[in-house]
N, C-alpha and C positions, 0 to 999 in steps of 0.2 A: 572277634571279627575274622570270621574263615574266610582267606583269599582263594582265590580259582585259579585255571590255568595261567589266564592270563594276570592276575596279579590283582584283580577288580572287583572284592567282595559284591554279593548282587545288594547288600545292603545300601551299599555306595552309587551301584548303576541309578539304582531310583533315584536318584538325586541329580541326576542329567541327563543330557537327550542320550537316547538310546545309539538314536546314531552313530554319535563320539566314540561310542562302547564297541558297535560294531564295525567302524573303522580300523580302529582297534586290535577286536579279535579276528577279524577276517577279511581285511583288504587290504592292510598295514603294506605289505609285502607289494602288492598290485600298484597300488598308489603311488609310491614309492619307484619301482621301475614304468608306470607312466609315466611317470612326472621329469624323469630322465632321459626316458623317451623321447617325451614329448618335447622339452628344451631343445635335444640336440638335434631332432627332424627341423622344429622352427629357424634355430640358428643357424643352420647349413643351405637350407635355401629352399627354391622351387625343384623337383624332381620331374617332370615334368615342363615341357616350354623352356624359352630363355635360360638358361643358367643364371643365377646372381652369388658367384663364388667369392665373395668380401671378408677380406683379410680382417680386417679391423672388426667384424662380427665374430668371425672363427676364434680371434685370440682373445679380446677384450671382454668379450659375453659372458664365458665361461666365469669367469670373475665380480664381471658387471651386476649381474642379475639375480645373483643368489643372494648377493649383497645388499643391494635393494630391500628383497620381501627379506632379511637382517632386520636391517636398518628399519624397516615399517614396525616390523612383531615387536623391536627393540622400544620404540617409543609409543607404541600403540598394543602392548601384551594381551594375549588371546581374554577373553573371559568367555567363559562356559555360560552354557544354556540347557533351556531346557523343551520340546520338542523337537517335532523329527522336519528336519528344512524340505520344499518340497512338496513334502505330503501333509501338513497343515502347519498353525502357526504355531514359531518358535515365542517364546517368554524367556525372562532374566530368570536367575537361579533364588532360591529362597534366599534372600539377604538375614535373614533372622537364623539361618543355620549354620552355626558354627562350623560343623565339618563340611560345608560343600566352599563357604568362605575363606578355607585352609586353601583349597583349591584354586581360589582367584589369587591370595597371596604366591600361590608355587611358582603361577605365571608369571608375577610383577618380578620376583627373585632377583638377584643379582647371578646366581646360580643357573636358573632359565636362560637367560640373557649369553651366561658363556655357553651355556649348551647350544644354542641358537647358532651362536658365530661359530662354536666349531664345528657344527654340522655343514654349516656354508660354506666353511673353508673344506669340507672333504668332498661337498657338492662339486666346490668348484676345480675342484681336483681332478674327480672324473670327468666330467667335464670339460677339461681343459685335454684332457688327454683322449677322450674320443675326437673333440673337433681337430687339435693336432694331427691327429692320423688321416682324419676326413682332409684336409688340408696339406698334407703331402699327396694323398691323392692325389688331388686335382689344381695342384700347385702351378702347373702349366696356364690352369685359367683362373688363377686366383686378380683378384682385382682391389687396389684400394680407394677407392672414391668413397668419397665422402659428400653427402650422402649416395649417392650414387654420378653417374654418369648422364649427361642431356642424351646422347647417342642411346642409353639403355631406357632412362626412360621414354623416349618417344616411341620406342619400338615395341613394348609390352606397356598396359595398366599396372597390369599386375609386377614387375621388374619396379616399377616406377616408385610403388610403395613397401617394397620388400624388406629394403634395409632396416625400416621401422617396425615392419610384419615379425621379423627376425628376433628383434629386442625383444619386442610384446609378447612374442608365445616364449620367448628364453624365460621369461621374468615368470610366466604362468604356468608353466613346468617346473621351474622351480620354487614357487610358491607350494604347488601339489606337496612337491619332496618335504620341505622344509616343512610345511605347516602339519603333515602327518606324523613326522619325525619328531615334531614341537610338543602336538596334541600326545601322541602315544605315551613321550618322557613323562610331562607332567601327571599326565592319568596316572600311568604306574609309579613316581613318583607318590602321589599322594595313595595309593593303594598301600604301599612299603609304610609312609605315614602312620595314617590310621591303626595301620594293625601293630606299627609300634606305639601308640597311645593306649588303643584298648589292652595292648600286653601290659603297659604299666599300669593300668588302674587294675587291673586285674592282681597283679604284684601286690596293690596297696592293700586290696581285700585279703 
């Protein structure tokens, strides 16, 4: 079983949506600094209108929310599929094929599961340390209300549901990170696999 660049014999590809693959090979990287992005433009606040500069989002988030989509993948482990999302319909993977069912055990893992949490915990690393720096920034107009202020929300809509705005795209940026970080391990995980099985029956012959 000849591996490729990226570690995914194309014998293997056939066996899942292509998209995972191409995530994979060509967005891994993208995905990944969106997802980071993405988090820490959400958690920082409105740029634009009102300032909502909250302490208790700045520090706690960075922590909070990697933890979370943790905590989800941990008790709810990816399983693979097979079309492209989107562009038509997805289906479950051949249950009757032993090597793609390798694949759904990689995920259940106990191994998966630490991979998970310490990716979280480096997620929330950086993270913790861009919104730190955004937060000496603007330390002058940092605020801690919970959930917010009556004065802030009467004065914007938008100020009024922020602090929850805040959590939700934290949590959704770093779902991006985390679940591309998750999918890519196990794929090439079970890539390294395979081609260690097919070397030993090959041995056997």
């Amino acid at each position: 079983m000849a591996a490729t660049r990226s570690g995914i014999p194309p014998e293997l590809r056939r066996k899942i949506s292509p998209g995972l693959y191409t995530m994979v090979v060509q967005h891994s990287v993208f995905l990944r600094l969106f997802g980071v992005g993405l988090s820490a433009l959400l958690l920082y606040g409105p740029v634009a209108g009102i300032p909502d500069h909250n302490g208790f989002r700045y520090l706690l988030g960075p922590w909070v929310c990697p933890s979370l989509v943790a905590a989800y993948r941990t008790f709810f482990p990816f399983r693979p599929y097979r079309g492209t999302p989107f562009l038509d319909r997805t289906h479950d993977i051949d249950r009757e094929d032993p090597v793609v069912m390798r694949l759904v055990e990689i995920y259940r893992s106990n191994e998966a599961k630490c991979y998970l949490w310490g990716q979280a915990l480096r997620l929330s690393g950086i993270l913790f340390a861009i919104m730190g720096i955004l937060a000496l920034l603007v330390r002058d107009s940092l605020n801690w209300s919970f959930p917010y202020s009556l004065e802030r929300s009467l004065a914007s809509p938008i100020s009024r549901y922020w602090f929850w705005m805040g959590w939700i795209g934290g949590c959704l940026g770093s779902f991006i990170t985390l679940m591309t970080d998750y999918i890519t391990w196990g794929l090439m995980t079970w890539g390294r696999q395979e081609a260690a099985i097919g070397a030993g029956k090959d041995v056997k012959r």
